[in-house]
Each structure stands twice: as structure tokens, then as C-alpha cells.
TORTOR-663044 format. One record per residue (C-alpha): residue in one letter; x, y, z. Coordinates in steps of 0.001 Angstrom, whole numbers. Layout:
residues N
aa	c1	c2	c3
A	X	Y	Z .
...
END
This chain:
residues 82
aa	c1	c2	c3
X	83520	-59915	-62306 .
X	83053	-63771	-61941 .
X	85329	-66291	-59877 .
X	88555	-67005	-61024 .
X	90023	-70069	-60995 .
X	93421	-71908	-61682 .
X	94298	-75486	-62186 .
X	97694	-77141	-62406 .
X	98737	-79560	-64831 .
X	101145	-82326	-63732 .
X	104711	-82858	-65843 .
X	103875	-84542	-69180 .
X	105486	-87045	-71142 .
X	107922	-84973	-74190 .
X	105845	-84717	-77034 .
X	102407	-82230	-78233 .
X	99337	-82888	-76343 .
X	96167	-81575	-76452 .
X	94686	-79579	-73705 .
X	90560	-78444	-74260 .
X	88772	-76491	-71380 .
X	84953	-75273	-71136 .
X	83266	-74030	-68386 .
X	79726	-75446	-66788 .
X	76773	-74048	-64265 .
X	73433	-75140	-63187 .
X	70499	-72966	-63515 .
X	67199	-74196	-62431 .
X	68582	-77670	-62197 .
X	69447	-77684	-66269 .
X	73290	-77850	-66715 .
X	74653	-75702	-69306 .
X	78171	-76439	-70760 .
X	80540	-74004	-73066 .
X	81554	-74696	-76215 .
X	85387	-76331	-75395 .
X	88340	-74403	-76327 .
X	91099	-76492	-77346 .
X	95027	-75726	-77937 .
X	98037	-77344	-78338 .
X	101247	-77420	-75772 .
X	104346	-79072	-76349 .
X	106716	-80553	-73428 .
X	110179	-81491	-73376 .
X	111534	-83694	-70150 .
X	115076	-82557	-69601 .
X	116412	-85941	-70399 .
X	115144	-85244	-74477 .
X	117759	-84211	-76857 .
X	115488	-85548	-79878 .
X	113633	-82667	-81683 .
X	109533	-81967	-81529 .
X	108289	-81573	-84346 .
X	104436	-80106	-84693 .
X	102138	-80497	-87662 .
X	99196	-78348	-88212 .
X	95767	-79207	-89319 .
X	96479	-80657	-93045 .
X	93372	-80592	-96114 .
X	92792	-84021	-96052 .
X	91549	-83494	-100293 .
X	94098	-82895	-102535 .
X	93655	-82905	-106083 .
X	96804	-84677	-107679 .
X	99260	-82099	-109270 .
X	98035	-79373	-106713 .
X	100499	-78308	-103643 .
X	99641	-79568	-100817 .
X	100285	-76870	-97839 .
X	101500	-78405	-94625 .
X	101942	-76261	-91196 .
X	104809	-77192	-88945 .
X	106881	-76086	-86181 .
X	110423	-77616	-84799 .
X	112015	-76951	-81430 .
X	115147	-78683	-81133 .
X	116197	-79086	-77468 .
X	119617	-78580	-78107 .
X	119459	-75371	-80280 .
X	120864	-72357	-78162 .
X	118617	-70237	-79022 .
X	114589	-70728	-78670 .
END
């Protein structure tokens, strides 16, 4: 089993950010990278009441008169239930 390791992030400003990771070595003095995983978290600072609101990845082509499919996600801070 390989080393395991853990990293912190500090607080964030409210709003989505992106967070990508990937892992690197040496062997025989050649560094070798990972392909970089990358997700999406949202914050929200106690202070927000406004909502987040998330929008996925969109088809940037569409043909007029087709419908257009667009992802999203709301979390409203002051909803009682998550």
C-alpha cells in the first residue's frame, strides 16, 4: 500500500471553485506527473444568505430551434432543509 497523504484547504470565499489534484514521482531523474483530477466544491461563509447557484458543463453548438440542455444545482442558505 503506498503513503497516504492529506492536505487542508483554507476557508474560501462563498461561491464554486475548482479544486484539480495529480500526483508526481521521480524515477531515474525523469519526473512523471498524473493525469489531474478535477471537481467542483461549493462554499458558503456564514454571513451569505444569497443562494449558489451551479451550472454544469453546457454544448457550446446549438442548432437554432433545438433544446438546449443546461445542468444546474441551487443551495439556498436559508432553506431548512439541505
Amino acid at each position: 500500500m503506498g503513503a497516504r497523504n492529506t492536505v487542508s484547504i483554507p476557508k474560501q470565499e462563498t461561491g464554486t471553485h475548482t479544486i484539480s489534484l495529480w500526483l508526481t514521482t521521480s524515477v531515474n531523474n525523469t519526473e512523471l506527473s498524473s493525469t489531474p483530477i478535477s471537481f467542483e466544491a461549493s462554499w458558503s461563509n456564514e454571513d451569505n444568505e444569497l443562494p449558489l447557484i451551479w451550472l454544469g458543463e453546457i454544448n457550446p453548438t446549438i442548432i437554432k430551434y433545438e433544446d438546449a440542455i443546461i445542468p444546474y444545482m441551487v443551495f439556498d442558505p436559508k432553506a431548512e432543509e439541505v
